[in-house]
C-alpha positions as CSV (number, residue, x, y, z in Angstrom):
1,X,54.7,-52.9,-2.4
2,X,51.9,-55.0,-2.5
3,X,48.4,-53.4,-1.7
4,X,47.3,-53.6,1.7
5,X,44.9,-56.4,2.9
6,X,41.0,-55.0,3.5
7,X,40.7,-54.8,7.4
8,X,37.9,-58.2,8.2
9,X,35.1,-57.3,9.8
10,X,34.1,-56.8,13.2
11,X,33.0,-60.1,14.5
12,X,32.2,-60.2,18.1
13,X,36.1,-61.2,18.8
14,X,37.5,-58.7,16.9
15,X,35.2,-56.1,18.4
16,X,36.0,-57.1,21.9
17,X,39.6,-56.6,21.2
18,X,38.9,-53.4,19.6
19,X,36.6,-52.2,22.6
20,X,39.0,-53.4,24.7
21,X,41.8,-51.5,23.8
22,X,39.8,-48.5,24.1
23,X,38.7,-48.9,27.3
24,X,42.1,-49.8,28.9
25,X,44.2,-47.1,27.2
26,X,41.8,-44.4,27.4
27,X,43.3,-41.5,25.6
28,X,45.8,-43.4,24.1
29,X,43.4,-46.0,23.2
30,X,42.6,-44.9,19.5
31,X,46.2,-44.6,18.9
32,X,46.5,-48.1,19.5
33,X,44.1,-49.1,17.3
34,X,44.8,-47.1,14.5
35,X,48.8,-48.6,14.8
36,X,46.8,-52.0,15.2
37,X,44.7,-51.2,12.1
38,X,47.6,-50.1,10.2
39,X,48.6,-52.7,8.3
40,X,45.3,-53.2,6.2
41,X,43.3,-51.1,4.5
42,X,40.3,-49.9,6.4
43,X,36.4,-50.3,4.5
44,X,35.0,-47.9,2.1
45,X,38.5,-46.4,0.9
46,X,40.3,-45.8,3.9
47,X,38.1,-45.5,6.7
48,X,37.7,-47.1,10.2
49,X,35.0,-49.7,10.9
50,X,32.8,-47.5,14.0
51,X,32.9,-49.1,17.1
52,X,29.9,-48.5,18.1
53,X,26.6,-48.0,15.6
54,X,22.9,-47.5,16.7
55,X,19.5,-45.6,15.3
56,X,17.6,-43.5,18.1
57,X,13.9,-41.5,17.2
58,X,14.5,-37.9,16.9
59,X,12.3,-34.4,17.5
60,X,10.6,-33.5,14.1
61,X,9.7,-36.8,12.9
62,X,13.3,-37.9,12.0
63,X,15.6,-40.6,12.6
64,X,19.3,-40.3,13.7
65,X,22.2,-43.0,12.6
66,X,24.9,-42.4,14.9
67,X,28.7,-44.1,14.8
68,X,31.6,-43.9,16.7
69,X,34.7,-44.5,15.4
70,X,38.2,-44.0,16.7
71,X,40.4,-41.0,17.4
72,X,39.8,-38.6,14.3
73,X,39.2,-40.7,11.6
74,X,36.6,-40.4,8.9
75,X,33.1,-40.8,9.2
76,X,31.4,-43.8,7.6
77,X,28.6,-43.8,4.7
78,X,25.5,-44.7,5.2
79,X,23.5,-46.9,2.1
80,X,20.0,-45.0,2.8
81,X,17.4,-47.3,0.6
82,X,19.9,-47.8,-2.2
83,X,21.6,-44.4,-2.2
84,X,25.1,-43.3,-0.3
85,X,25.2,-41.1,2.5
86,X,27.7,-40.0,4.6
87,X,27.7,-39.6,8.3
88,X,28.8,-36.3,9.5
89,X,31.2,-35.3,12.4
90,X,29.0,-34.5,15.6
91,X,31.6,-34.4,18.0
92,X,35.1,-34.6,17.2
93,X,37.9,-36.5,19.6
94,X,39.7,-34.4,22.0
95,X,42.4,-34.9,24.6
96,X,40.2,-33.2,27.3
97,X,41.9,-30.2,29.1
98,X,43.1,-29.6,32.6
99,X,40.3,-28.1,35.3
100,X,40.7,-24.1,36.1
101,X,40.8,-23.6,39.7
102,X,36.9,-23.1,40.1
103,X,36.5,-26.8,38.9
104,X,39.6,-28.3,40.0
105,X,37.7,-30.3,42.5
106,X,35.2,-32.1,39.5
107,X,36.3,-35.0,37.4
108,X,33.6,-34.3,35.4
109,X,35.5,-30.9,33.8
110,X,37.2,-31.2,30.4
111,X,37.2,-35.2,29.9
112,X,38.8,-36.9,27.4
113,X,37.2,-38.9,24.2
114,X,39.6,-40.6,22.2
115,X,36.4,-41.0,19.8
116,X,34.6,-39.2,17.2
117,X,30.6,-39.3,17.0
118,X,29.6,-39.1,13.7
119,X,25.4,-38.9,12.7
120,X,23.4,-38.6,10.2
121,X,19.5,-37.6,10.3
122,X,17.2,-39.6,8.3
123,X,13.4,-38.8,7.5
124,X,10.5,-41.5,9.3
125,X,10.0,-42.7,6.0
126,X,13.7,-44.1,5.3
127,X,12.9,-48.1,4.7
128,X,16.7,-49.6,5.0
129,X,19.8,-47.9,5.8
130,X,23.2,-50.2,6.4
131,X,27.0,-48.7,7.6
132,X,29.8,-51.0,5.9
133,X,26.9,-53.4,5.1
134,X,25.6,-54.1,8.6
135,X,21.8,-53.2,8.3
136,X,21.0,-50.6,11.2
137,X,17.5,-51.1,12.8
138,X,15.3,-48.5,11.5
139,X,11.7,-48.0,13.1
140,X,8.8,-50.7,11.1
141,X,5.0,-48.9,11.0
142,X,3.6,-51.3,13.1
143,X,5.2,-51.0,16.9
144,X,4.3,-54.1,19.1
145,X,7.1,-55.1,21.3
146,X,8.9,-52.3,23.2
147,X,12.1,-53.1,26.2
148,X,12.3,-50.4,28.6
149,X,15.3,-50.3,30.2
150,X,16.3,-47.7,33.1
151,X,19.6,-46.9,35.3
152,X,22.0,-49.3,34.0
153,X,25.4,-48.1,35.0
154,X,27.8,-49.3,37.2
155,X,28.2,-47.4,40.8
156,X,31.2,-46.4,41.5
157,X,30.8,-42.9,43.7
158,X,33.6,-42.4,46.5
159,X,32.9,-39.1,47.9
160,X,35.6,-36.2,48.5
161,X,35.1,-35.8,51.5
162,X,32.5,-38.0,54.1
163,X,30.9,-41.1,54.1
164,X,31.6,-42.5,50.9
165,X,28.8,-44.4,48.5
166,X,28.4,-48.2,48.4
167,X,30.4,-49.1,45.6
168,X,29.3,-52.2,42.9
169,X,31.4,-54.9,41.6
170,X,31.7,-54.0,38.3
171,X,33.0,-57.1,37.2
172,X,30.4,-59.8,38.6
173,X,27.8,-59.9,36.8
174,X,25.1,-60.7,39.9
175,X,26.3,-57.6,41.4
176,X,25.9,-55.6,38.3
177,X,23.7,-57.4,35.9
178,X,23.4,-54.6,32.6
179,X,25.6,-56.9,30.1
180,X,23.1,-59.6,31.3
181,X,20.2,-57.8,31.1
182,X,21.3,-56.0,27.6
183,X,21.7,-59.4,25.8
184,X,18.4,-60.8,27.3
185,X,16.7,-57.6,26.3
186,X,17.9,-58.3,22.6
187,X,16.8,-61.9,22.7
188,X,13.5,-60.7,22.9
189,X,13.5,-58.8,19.8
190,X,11.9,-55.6,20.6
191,X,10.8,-53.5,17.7
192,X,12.0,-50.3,19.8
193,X,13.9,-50.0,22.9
194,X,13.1,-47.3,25.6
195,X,16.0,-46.0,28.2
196,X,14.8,-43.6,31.0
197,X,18.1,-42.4,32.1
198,X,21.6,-42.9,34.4
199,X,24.2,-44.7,32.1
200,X,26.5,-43.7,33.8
201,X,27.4,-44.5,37.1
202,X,31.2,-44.7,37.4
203,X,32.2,-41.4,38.0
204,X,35.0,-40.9,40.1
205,X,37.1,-42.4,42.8
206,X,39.6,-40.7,45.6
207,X,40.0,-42.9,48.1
208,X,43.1,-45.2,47.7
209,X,41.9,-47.8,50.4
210,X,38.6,-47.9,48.1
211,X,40.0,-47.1,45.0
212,X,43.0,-49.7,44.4
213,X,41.1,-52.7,44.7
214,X,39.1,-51.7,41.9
215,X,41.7,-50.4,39.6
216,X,43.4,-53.8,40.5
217,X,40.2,-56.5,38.9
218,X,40.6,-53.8,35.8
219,X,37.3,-51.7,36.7
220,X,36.9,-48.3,34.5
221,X,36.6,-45.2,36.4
222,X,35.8,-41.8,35.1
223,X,33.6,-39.5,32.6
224,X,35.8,-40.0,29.7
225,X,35.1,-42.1,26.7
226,X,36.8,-44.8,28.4
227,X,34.1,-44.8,31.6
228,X,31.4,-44.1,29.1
229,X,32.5,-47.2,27.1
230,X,32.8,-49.8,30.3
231,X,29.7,-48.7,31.3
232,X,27.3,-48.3,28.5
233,X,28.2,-49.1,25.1
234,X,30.3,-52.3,25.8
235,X,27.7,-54.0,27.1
236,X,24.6,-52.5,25.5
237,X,26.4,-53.3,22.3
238,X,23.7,-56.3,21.5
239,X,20.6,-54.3,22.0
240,X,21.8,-51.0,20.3
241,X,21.9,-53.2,17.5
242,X,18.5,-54.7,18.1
243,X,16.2,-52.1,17.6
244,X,16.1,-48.3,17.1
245,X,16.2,-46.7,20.9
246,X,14.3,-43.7,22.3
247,X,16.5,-42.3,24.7
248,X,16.0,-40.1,28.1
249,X,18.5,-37.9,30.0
250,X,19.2,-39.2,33.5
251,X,20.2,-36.8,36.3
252,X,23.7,-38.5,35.8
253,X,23.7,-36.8,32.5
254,X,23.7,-33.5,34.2
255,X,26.4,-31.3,33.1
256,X,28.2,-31.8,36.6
257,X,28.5,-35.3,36.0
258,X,28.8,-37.4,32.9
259,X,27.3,-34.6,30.6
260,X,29.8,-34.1,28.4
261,X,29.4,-37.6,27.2
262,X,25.4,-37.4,27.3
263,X,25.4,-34.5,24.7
264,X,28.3,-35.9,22.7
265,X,27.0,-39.7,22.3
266,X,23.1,-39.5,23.1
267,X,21.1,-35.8,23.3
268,X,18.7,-35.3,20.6
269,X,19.6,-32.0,20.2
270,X,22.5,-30.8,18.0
271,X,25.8,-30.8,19.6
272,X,26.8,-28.5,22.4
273,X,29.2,-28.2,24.7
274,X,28.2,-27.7,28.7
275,X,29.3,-24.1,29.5
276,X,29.3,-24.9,33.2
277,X,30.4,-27.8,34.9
278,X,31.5,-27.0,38.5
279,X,30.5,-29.7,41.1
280,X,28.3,-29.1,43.2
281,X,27.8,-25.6,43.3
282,X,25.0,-23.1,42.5
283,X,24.8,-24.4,39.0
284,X,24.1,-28.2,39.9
285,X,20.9,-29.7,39.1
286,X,19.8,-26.4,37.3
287,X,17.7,-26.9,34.0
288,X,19.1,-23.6,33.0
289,X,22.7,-25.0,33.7
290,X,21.9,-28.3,31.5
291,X,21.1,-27.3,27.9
292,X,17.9,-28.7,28.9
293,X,15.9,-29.9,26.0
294,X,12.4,-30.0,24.9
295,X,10.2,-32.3,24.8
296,X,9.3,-34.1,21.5
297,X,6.7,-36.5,20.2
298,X,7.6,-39.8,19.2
299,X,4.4,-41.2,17.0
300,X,4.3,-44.9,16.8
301,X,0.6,-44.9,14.4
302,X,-2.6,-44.4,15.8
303,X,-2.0,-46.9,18.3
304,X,0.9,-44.5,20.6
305,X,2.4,-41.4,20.9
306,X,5.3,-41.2,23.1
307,X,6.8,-37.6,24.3
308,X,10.4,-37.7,25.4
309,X,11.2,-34.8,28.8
310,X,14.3,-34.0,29.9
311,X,14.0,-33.5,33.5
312,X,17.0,-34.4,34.6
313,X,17.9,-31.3,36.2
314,X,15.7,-29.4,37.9
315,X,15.3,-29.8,41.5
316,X,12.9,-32.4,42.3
317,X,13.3,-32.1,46.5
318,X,12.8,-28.6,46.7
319,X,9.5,-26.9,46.8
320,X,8.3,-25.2,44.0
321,X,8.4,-21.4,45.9
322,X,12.1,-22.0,45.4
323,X,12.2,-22.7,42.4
324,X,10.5,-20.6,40.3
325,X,12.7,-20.3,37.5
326,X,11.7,-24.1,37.0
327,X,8.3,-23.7,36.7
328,X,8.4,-21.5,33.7
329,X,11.0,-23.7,32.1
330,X,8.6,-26.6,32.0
331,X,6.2,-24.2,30.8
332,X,8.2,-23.9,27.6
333,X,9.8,-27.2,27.4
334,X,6.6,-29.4,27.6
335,X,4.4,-27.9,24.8
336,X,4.8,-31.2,22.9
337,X,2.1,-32.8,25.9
338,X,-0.1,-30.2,24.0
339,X,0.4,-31.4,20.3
340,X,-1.6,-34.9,19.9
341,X,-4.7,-35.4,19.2
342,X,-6.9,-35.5,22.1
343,X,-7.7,-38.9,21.3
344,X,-4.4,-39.9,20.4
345,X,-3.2,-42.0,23.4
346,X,0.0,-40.5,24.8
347,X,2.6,-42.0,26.8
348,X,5.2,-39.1,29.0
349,X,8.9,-40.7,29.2
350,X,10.6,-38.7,32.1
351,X,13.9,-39.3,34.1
352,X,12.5,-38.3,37.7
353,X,9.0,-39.6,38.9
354,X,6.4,-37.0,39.1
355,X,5.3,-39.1,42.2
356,X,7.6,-41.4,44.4
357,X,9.0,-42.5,47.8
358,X,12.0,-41.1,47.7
359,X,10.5,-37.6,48.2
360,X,9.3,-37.3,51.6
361,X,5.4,-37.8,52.1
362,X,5.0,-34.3,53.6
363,X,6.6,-32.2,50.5
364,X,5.4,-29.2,48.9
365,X,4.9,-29.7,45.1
366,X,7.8,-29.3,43.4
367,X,7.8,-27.1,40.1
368,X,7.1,-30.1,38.2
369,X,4.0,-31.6,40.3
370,X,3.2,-27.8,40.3
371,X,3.6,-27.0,36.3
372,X,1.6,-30.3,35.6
373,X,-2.1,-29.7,38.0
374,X,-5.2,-28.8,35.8
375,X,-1.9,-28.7,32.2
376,X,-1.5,-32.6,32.0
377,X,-3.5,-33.6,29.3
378,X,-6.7,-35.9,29.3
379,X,-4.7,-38.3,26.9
380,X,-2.0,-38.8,28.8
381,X,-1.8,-42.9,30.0
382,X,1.1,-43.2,31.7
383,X,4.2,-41.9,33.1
384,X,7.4,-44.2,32.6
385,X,10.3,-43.0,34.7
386,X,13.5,-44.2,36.4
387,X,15.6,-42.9,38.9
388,X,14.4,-44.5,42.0
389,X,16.3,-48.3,41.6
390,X,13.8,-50.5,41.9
391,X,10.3,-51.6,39.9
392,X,7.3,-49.6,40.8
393,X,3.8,-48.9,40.0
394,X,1.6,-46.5,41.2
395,X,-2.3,-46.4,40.1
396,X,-5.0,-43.6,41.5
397,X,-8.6,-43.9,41.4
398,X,-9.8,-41.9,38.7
399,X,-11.6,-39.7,41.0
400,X,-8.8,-39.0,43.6
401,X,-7.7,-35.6,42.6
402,X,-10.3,-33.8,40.6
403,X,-9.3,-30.7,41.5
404,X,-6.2,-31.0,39.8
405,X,-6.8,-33.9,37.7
406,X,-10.1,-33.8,36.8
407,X,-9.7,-36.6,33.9
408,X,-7.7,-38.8,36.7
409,X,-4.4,-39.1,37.1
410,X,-1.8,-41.1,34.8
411,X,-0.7,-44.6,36.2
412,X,3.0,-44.3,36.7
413,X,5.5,-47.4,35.9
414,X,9.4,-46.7,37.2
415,X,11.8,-49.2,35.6
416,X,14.8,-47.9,37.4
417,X,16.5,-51.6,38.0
418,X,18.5,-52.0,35.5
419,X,21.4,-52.3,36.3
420,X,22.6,-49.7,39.2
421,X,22.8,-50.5,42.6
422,X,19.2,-51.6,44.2
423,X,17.5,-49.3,46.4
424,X,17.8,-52.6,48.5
425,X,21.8,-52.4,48.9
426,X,21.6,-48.7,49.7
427,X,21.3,-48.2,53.8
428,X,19.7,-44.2,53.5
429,X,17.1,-45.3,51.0
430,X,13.7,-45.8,52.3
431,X,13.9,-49.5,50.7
432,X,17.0,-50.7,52.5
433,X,16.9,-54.5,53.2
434,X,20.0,-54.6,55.1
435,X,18.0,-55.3,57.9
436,X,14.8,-57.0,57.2
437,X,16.4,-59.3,54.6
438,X,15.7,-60.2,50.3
439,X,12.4,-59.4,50.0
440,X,11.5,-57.6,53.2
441,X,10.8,-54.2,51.9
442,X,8.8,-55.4,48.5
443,X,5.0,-54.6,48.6
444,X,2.0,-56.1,46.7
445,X,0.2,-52.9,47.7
446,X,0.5,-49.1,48.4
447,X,2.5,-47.8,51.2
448,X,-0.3,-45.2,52.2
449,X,1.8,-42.5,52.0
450,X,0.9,-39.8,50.2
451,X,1.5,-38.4,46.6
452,X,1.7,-34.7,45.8
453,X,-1.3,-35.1,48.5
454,X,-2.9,-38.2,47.5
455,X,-2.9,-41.7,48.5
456,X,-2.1,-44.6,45.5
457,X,-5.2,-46.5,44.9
458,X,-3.2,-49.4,44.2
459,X,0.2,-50.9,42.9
460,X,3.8,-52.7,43.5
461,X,7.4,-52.3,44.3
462,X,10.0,-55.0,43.7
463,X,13.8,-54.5,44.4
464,X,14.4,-56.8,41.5
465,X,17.3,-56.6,38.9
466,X,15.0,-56.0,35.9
467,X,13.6,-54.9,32.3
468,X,10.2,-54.2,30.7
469,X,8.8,-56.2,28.1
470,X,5.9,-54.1,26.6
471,X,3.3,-55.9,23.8
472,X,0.6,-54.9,22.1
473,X,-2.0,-57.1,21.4
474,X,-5.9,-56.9,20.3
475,X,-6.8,-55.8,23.7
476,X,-4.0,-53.3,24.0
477,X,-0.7,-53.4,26.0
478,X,0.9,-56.1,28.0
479,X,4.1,-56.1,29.9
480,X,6.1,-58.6,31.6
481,X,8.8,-57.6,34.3
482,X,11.6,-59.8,33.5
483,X,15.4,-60.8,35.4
484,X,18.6,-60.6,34.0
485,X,18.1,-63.8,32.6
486,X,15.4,-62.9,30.5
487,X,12.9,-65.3,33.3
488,X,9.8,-63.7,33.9
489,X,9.3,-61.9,37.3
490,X,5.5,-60.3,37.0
491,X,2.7,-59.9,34.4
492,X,1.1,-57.0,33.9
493,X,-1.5,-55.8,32.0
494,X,-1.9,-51.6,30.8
495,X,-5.5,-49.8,31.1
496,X,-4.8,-47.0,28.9
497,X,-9.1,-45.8,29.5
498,X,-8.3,-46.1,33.1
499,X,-5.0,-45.2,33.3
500,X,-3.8,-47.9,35.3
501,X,-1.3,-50.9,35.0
502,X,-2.3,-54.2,37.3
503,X,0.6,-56.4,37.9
504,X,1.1,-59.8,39.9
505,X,3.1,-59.8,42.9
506,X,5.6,-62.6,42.9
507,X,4.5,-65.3,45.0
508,X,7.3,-66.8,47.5
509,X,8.3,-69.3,45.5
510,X,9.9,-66.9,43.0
511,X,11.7,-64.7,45.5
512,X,14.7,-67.2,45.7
């Protein structure tokens, strides 16, 4: 017999196709590729072109190529500045398992990934590094341009039991915009791409009068690789390969939800497995419950040091009396606030606000307000969050809280619209429009509510669909708020010695 034909590339075609199949057979999907595949011989002696392939910053100074390729085949090699590396197995496919009682009521238990991740951890000063001769995007010395992304999955939440969710369209993009916004994000060509958390959003659905006409326009439900597929690495596929990504666990990547994916594809830590996952019980939302990890710095030069939390799971709405096991947690896991120079500016990348609407004026600090009075350091610029699903900045004057911020406190930026239902859409959150109209609940100026006991100096809040453009230039950092389309919405321009970010509110004439 003759020898088998090399398998082609993956052009955008043929990776659709093989994406595709993935996502609409699930479990059985890397069988059918692998029948698909073969007839040809796969690259590099037998193995299967990945799927997927990105670079994200890692703790210790390090880099991290990851790859996904299908079912249980072999891991790709790496050409590392001229020499060959393999990739090794992070997390190997399984065909999930069936829930115990105590969690037959979560989805989230035991999901299947008809995928393998493979990695491979590369020091800062690695120069090229290619898998089956696509270059991967490795970090350059000088940082300028940084896309900050945040909550980009789809919404699709039918409750159990009660008043179910609002569900998204998955399929238009206007109603979910992330495969819009991802492209436009690449256009840009951002030297490093920053995601605060919530990738995935489409976690389960029980009600049939709800349920069916999804299923029927093809929409991708569930925690398995198949979910996590439709509603991240599908459509992030362009900027993945733009630019090396820092990445931040959303409270969607909580081991109730889609954490089984979160620590498989994305944690920076080495591979675990969640050792409980029952819904809704005493374990949810508990750092302790969520191989929480510590933070880590991120130097970008002299000009930037960025330090990565993983707050995802503590207990943001509850006082911190109640929570006391939190507050030493953060005690531990934040030491890397502590390891910059005092002049180094430092940027703190966290999943859920230290300050924001959605927490009622009148709170108590919770253990992270609490953890952080008279410990923040004086370097500390900014906060960049997510979670709340809209575009947000909240300045203080640098004198409002010298008791507990004697240096003033950080300006805090949420990008949480990327992609996820608007706060807008959603009738219990505080910026519902349902009844005021586009538009009616957007401010050019602080509420005058209070913020772990102080009032914002100054700031804005759009319920735009939305990304981050972030550039450096001689007088420091820049940013411009921009649609799906990649239009600009707002300009902004970053303090760092005052710690505050000043953004134009868009004028009328932009709001259609």
């Amino acid at each position: 017999m003759p020898p088998s034909p090399p398998c082609p590339a993956l052009n955008m075609a043929s990776r659709r196709l093989h994406l595709g199949l993935l996502a609409a057979f699930g479990a059985l999907g890397a069988f059918a590729v692998l029948t698909l595949l073969g007839g040809c011989a796969a690259p590099a002696g037998g193995r299967l072109a990945p799927i997927n392939r990105w670079t994200q910053m890692a703790p210790d100074d390090t880099i991290s190529l990851r790859a996904i390729i299908p079912g249980d085949a072999e891991c790709p090699v790496a050409q590392v500045d001229g020499v060959s590396r393999p990739l090794l197995p992070r997390a190997r496919a399984t065909r999930g398992a069936l829930p115990d009682s105590s969690a037959a009521s979560n989805p989230a238990f035991a999901p299947a990934f008809a995928v393998t991740t493979c990695e491979l951890a590369l020091p800062r000063t690695a120069r090229q590094a290619s898998i089956d001769g696509q270059p991967m995007a490795l970090p350059g010395a000088d940082i300028r341009r940084i896309v900050v992304v945040g909550d980009t999955g789809c919404r699709v939440q039918v409750a159990a039991s009660g008043a179910s969710a609002p569900i998204q369209d998955c399929t238009n993009p206007a109603r979910w915009p992330w495969p819009k916004i991802a492209g436009a994000a690449a256009r840009t060509r951002p030297d490093l791409v920053i995601h605060v958390g919530d990738y995935h959003y489409r976690e389960y659905c029980n009600d049939p009068t709800l349920c069916s006409p999804l299923l029927a326009k093809g929409v991708v439900i569930g925690y398995d690789w198949a979910g996590w597929n439709a509603d991240f690495f599908t459509p992030a596929t362009p900027l993945l390969a733009a630019a090396p990504w820092v990445v931040v666990r959303g409270n969607h990547e909580n081991c109730d939800r889609a954490g089984a994916g979160w620590l498989r594809f994305l944690s920076p830590l080495p591979y675990q497995t969640c050792s409980n996952q029952s819904y809704k019980t005493a374990s949810h939302s508990l750092l302790t419950n969520n191989l929480t990890a510590d933070a880590y710095r991120i130097d970008l030069g002299s000009a930037l040091t960025l330090v990565v939390a993983d707050n995802a799971g503590f207990q943001d709405y509850l006082p911190a009396g109640k929570t006391p096991q939190d507050g030493e947690i953060f005690r531990n896991t934040l030491q890397a606030l502590h390891t910059s120079s005092a002049t180094q500016p430092v940027w703190l990348l966290l999943h859920k606000p230290l300050w924001y609407d959605l927490l009622p004026p009148s709170a108590e600090p919770n253990a992270l307000q609490a953890h952080l009075r008279n410990t923040l350091p004086a370097n500390v610029q900014f906060l960049l969050a997510g979670h709340e699903h809209a575009f947000e900045t909240i300045n203080f004057a640098p004198s409002a809280d010298p008791a507990n911020y004697p240096t003033g406190r950080p300006a805090q930026v949420i990008v949480g619209g990327s992609g996820t239902q608007l706060e807008a859409f959603d009738p219990l959150s505080p910026f519902y429009e349902g009844q005021g109209g586009a538009g009616s609940k957007e401010r050019s100026h602080p509420a005058g509510l209070l913020y772990d006991g102080v009032a914002a100096s100054s700031g804005i809040l759009l319920n735009r669909y939305s990304f981050l453009l972030l550039e450096r230039d001689d007088a420091g950092w820049a940013g411009t708020l921009m649609d799906p389309d990649g239009a600009p919405i707002s300009r902004c321009r970053l303090n760092g010695e005052r710690k505050q970010i000043a953004c134009v509110f868009p004028g009328p004439q932009e709001r259609e």
